[in-house]
N, C-alpha and C positions, 0 to 999 in steps of 0.2 A: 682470458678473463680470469679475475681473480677466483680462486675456491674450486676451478675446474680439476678434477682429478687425473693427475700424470696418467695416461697409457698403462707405464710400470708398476705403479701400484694399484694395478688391479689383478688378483690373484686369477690367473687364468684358469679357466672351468669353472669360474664361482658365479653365479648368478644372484647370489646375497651380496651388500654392501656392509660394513662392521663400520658404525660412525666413528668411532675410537680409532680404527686403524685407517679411513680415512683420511682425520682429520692430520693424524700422526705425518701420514704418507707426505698429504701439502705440505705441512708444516719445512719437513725434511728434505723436499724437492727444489733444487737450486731455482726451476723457475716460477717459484711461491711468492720469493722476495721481490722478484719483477712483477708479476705480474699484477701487482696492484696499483703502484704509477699506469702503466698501459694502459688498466681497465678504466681509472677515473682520468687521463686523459679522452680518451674515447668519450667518457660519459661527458665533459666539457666541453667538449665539438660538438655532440650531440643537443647538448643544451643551448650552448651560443648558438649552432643553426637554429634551433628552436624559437631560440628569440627576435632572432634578427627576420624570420618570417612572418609571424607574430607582429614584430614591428609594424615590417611592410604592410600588414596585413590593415595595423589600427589608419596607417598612414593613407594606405588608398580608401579605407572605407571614409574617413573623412573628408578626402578630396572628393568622394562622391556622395557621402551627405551633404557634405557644399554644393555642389553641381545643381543636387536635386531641390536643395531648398531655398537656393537662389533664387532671389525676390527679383522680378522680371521691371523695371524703374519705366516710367512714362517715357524715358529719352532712349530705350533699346526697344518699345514699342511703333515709335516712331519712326528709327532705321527700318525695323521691318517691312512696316506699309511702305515706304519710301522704296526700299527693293522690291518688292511683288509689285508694285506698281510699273517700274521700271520693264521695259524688255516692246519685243513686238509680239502684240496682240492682234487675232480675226473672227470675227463673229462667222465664221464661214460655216460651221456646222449650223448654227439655230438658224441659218437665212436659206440652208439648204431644207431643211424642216419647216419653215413659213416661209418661203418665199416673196408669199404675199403680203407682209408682215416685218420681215425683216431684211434687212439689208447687208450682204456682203463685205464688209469694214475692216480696216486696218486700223489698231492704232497704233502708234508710238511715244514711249516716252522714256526720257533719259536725263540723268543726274544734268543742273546746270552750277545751281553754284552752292555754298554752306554760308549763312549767314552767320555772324558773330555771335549770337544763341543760340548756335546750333540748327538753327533750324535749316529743313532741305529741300529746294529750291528745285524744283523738275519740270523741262520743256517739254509740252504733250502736242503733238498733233492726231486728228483724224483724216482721213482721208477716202475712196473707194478704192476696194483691192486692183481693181485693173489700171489707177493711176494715184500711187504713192506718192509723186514726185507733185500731185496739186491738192494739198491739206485743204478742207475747205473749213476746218475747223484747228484754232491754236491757241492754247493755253500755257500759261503758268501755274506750277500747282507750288504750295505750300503746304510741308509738311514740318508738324510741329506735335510736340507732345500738347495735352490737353493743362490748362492753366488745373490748381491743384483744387478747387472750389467746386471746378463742375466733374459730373460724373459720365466720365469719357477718359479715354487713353490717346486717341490722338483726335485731330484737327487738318481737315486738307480744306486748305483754300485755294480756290480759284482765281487770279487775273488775267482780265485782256493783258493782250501784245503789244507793246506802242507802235512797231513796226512790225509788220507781220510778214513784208516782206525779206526784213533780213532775216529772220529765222525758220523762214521756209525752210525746210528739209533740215533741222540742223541736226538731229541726231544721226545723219547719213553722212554725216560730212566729217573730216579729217577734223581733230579739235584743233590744228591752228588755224582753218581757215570759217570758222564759228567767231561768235562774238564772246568776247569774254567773261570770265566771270564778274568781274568789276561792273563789268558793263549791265549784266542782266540784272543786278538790283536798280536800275535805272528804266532799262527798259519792263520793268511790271508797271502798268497803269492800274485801271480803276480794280478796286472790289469785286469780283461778282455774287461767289457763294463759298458758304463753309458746308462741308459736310462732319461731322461729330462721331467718330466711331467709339467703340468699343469690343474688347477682345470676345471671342464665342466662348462660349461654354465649351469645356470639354468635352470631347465626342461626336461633338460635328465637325463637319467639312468644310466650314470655314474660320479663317484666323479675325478675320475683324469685321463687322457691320455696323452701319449708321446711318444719317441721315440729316440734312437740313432740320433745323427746327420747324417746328408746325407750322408759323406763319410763310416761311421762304423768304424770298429773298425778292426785291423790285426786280424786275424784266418788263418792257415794254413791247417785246419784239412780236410780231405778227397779234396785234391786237390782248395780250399780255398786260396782267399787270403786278405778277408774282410768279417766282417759278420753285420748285419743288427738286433736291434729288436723295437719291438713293444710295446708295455704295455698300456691297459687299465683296471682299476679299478672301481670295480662297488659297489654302494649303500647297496646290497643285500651279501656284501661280494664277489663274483664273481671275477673270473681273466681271461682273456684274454690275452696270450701272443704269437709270433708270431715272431720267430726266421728265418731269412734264412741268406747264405752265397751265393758267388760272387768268380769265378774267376777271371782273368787280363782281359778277353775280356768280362765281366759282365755275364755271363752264371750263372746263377745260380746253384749251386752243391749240397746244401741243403737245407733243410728246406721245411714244407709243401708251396705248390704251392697256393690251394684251399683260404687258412685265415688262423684265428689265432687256435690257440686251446683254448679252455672255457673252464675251471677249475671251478667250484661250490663246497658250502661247501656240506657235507651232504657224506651218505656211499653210497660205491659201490654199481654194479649189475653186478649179472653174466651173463644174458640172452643175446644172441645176442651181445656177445662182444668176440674179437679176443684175443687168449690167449698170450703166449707169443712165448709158442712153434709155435702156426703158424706165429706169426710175423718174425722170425727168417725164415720159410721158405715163406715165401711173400715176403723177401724183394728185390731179385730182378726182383720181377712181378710189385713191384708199381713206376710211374713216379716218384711219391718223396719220397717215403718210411718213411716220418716222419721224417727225421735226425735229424731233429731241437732239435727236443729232446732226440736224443746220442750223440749231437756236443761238444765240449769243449768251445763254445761262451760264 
């Protein structure tokens, strides 16, 4: 480095330094003249690293103040609920906890087709856990972001099945031997219900909840003449759904009384869980016998 003092010119036994004869020394020492290229080289590499860290440094923090303050759009709200809806589902813990009350359930649902606005198109069935292979319950669900007017983020609407026999089982089955996606914007029939979400608050446990509007929706099924639902979606994958019906003088005719039913992903269990054959003869020992989920809502 430059200004360091040669070895040689230091008077040996001296513990004083004499600036003058110091400065004399460098002056006079052949590697005086080098060493000042070396040292402000060195200082150059020092600084260009400096910089080019620095750079890096302004370069990721704004790819992560981007990240962070990335405005989440109604149509990446959408995808979500469309994935967490997705997958297989069991209400087998809360039926092991009410047995009497609730029922051991599979559901399934899985991507069918993208509609030209995006929107996402998903085949549900339910069924009981001890026979998957006979849904007694099938839907189309529509998933859409919320129009920009009302105050909601997404929209899942529900259609019957036109054939309910061809898409029995279909997210079990190989996707060539399914019906197509062409095909399934034809086979949605009628209307049945929207449910209206919006995202949670932060700090809770779940990503999205909503609900039917107040008046619901026509249902005529089992003496019916509106029905009602619920929908929360949870971080963990989880579903919560929570269906009842209404007749003209508001009585309610279906649907569990108790809450919603919890759906989680993961396999069944047989212990401590009502079959189907006892369901069948339970059902008119129980006040709400579950309907909600043999209703046509």
């Amino acid at each position: 480095m430059a200004g360091t003092l040669p070895a040689e010119a230091s008077p040996r036994g001296s513990l004083d330094f004499d600036a003058n004869a110091v400065s004399a020394a460098a002056a006079s020492s052949p590697d005086a003249g080098g060493g000042a290229p070396n040292g402000n080289g060195g200082n150059g590499r020092r600084l260009a690293r400096s910089l080019v860290i620095k750079g890096l440094c302004l370069v990721g923090g704004a790819f992560l103040l981007k990240h962070l303050t990335k405005t989440t759009t109604r149509r990446d709200h959408a995808r979500i609920v469309a994935q967490t809806l997705s997958g297989e589902k069991f209400s087998t813990e809360q039926a092991a906890r009410d047995p009497m009350t609730y029922f051991n359930l599979r559901m399934l649902t899985c991507p069918a087709t993208v509609l030209a606005d995006g929107s996402r198109v998903l085949y549900f069935e339910q069924a009981f856990w001890r026979t998957p292979e006979r849904p007694y319950r099938q839907r189309f669900y529509m998933v859409k972001p919320c129009p920009k007017e009302m105050k909601c983020d997404v929209e899942v609407a529900s259609y019957a099945v036109r054939d309910i026999e061809e898409y029995r089982n279909y997210c079990d089955r190989p996707k060539n031997q399914r019906p197509q996606p062409l095909e399934v914007v034809g086979d949605m029939a009628e209307h049945l219900t929207t449910v209206y979400l919006s995202k949670c608050e932060r700090g809770r446990r779940c990503l999205y909840e909503g609900s039917t509007p107040p008046g619901g929706f026509p249902n005529s099924w089992n003496g019916a003449t509106r029905c009602t639902s619920e929908l929360t979606v949870y971080k963990s994958g989880e579903i919560h759904c929570w269906d009842r019906a209404y007749d003209d003088e508001g009585n309610q005719v279906w649907g569990v009384r108790q809450g919603p039913y919890e759906f989680k992903p993961g396999n069944s269990s047989t212990s401590g869980i009502m079959s189907e054959t006892d369901f069948l003869n339970s059902l008119q020992q129980k006040d709400d016998t579950s309907l909600a989920t043999l209703s046509s809502s």
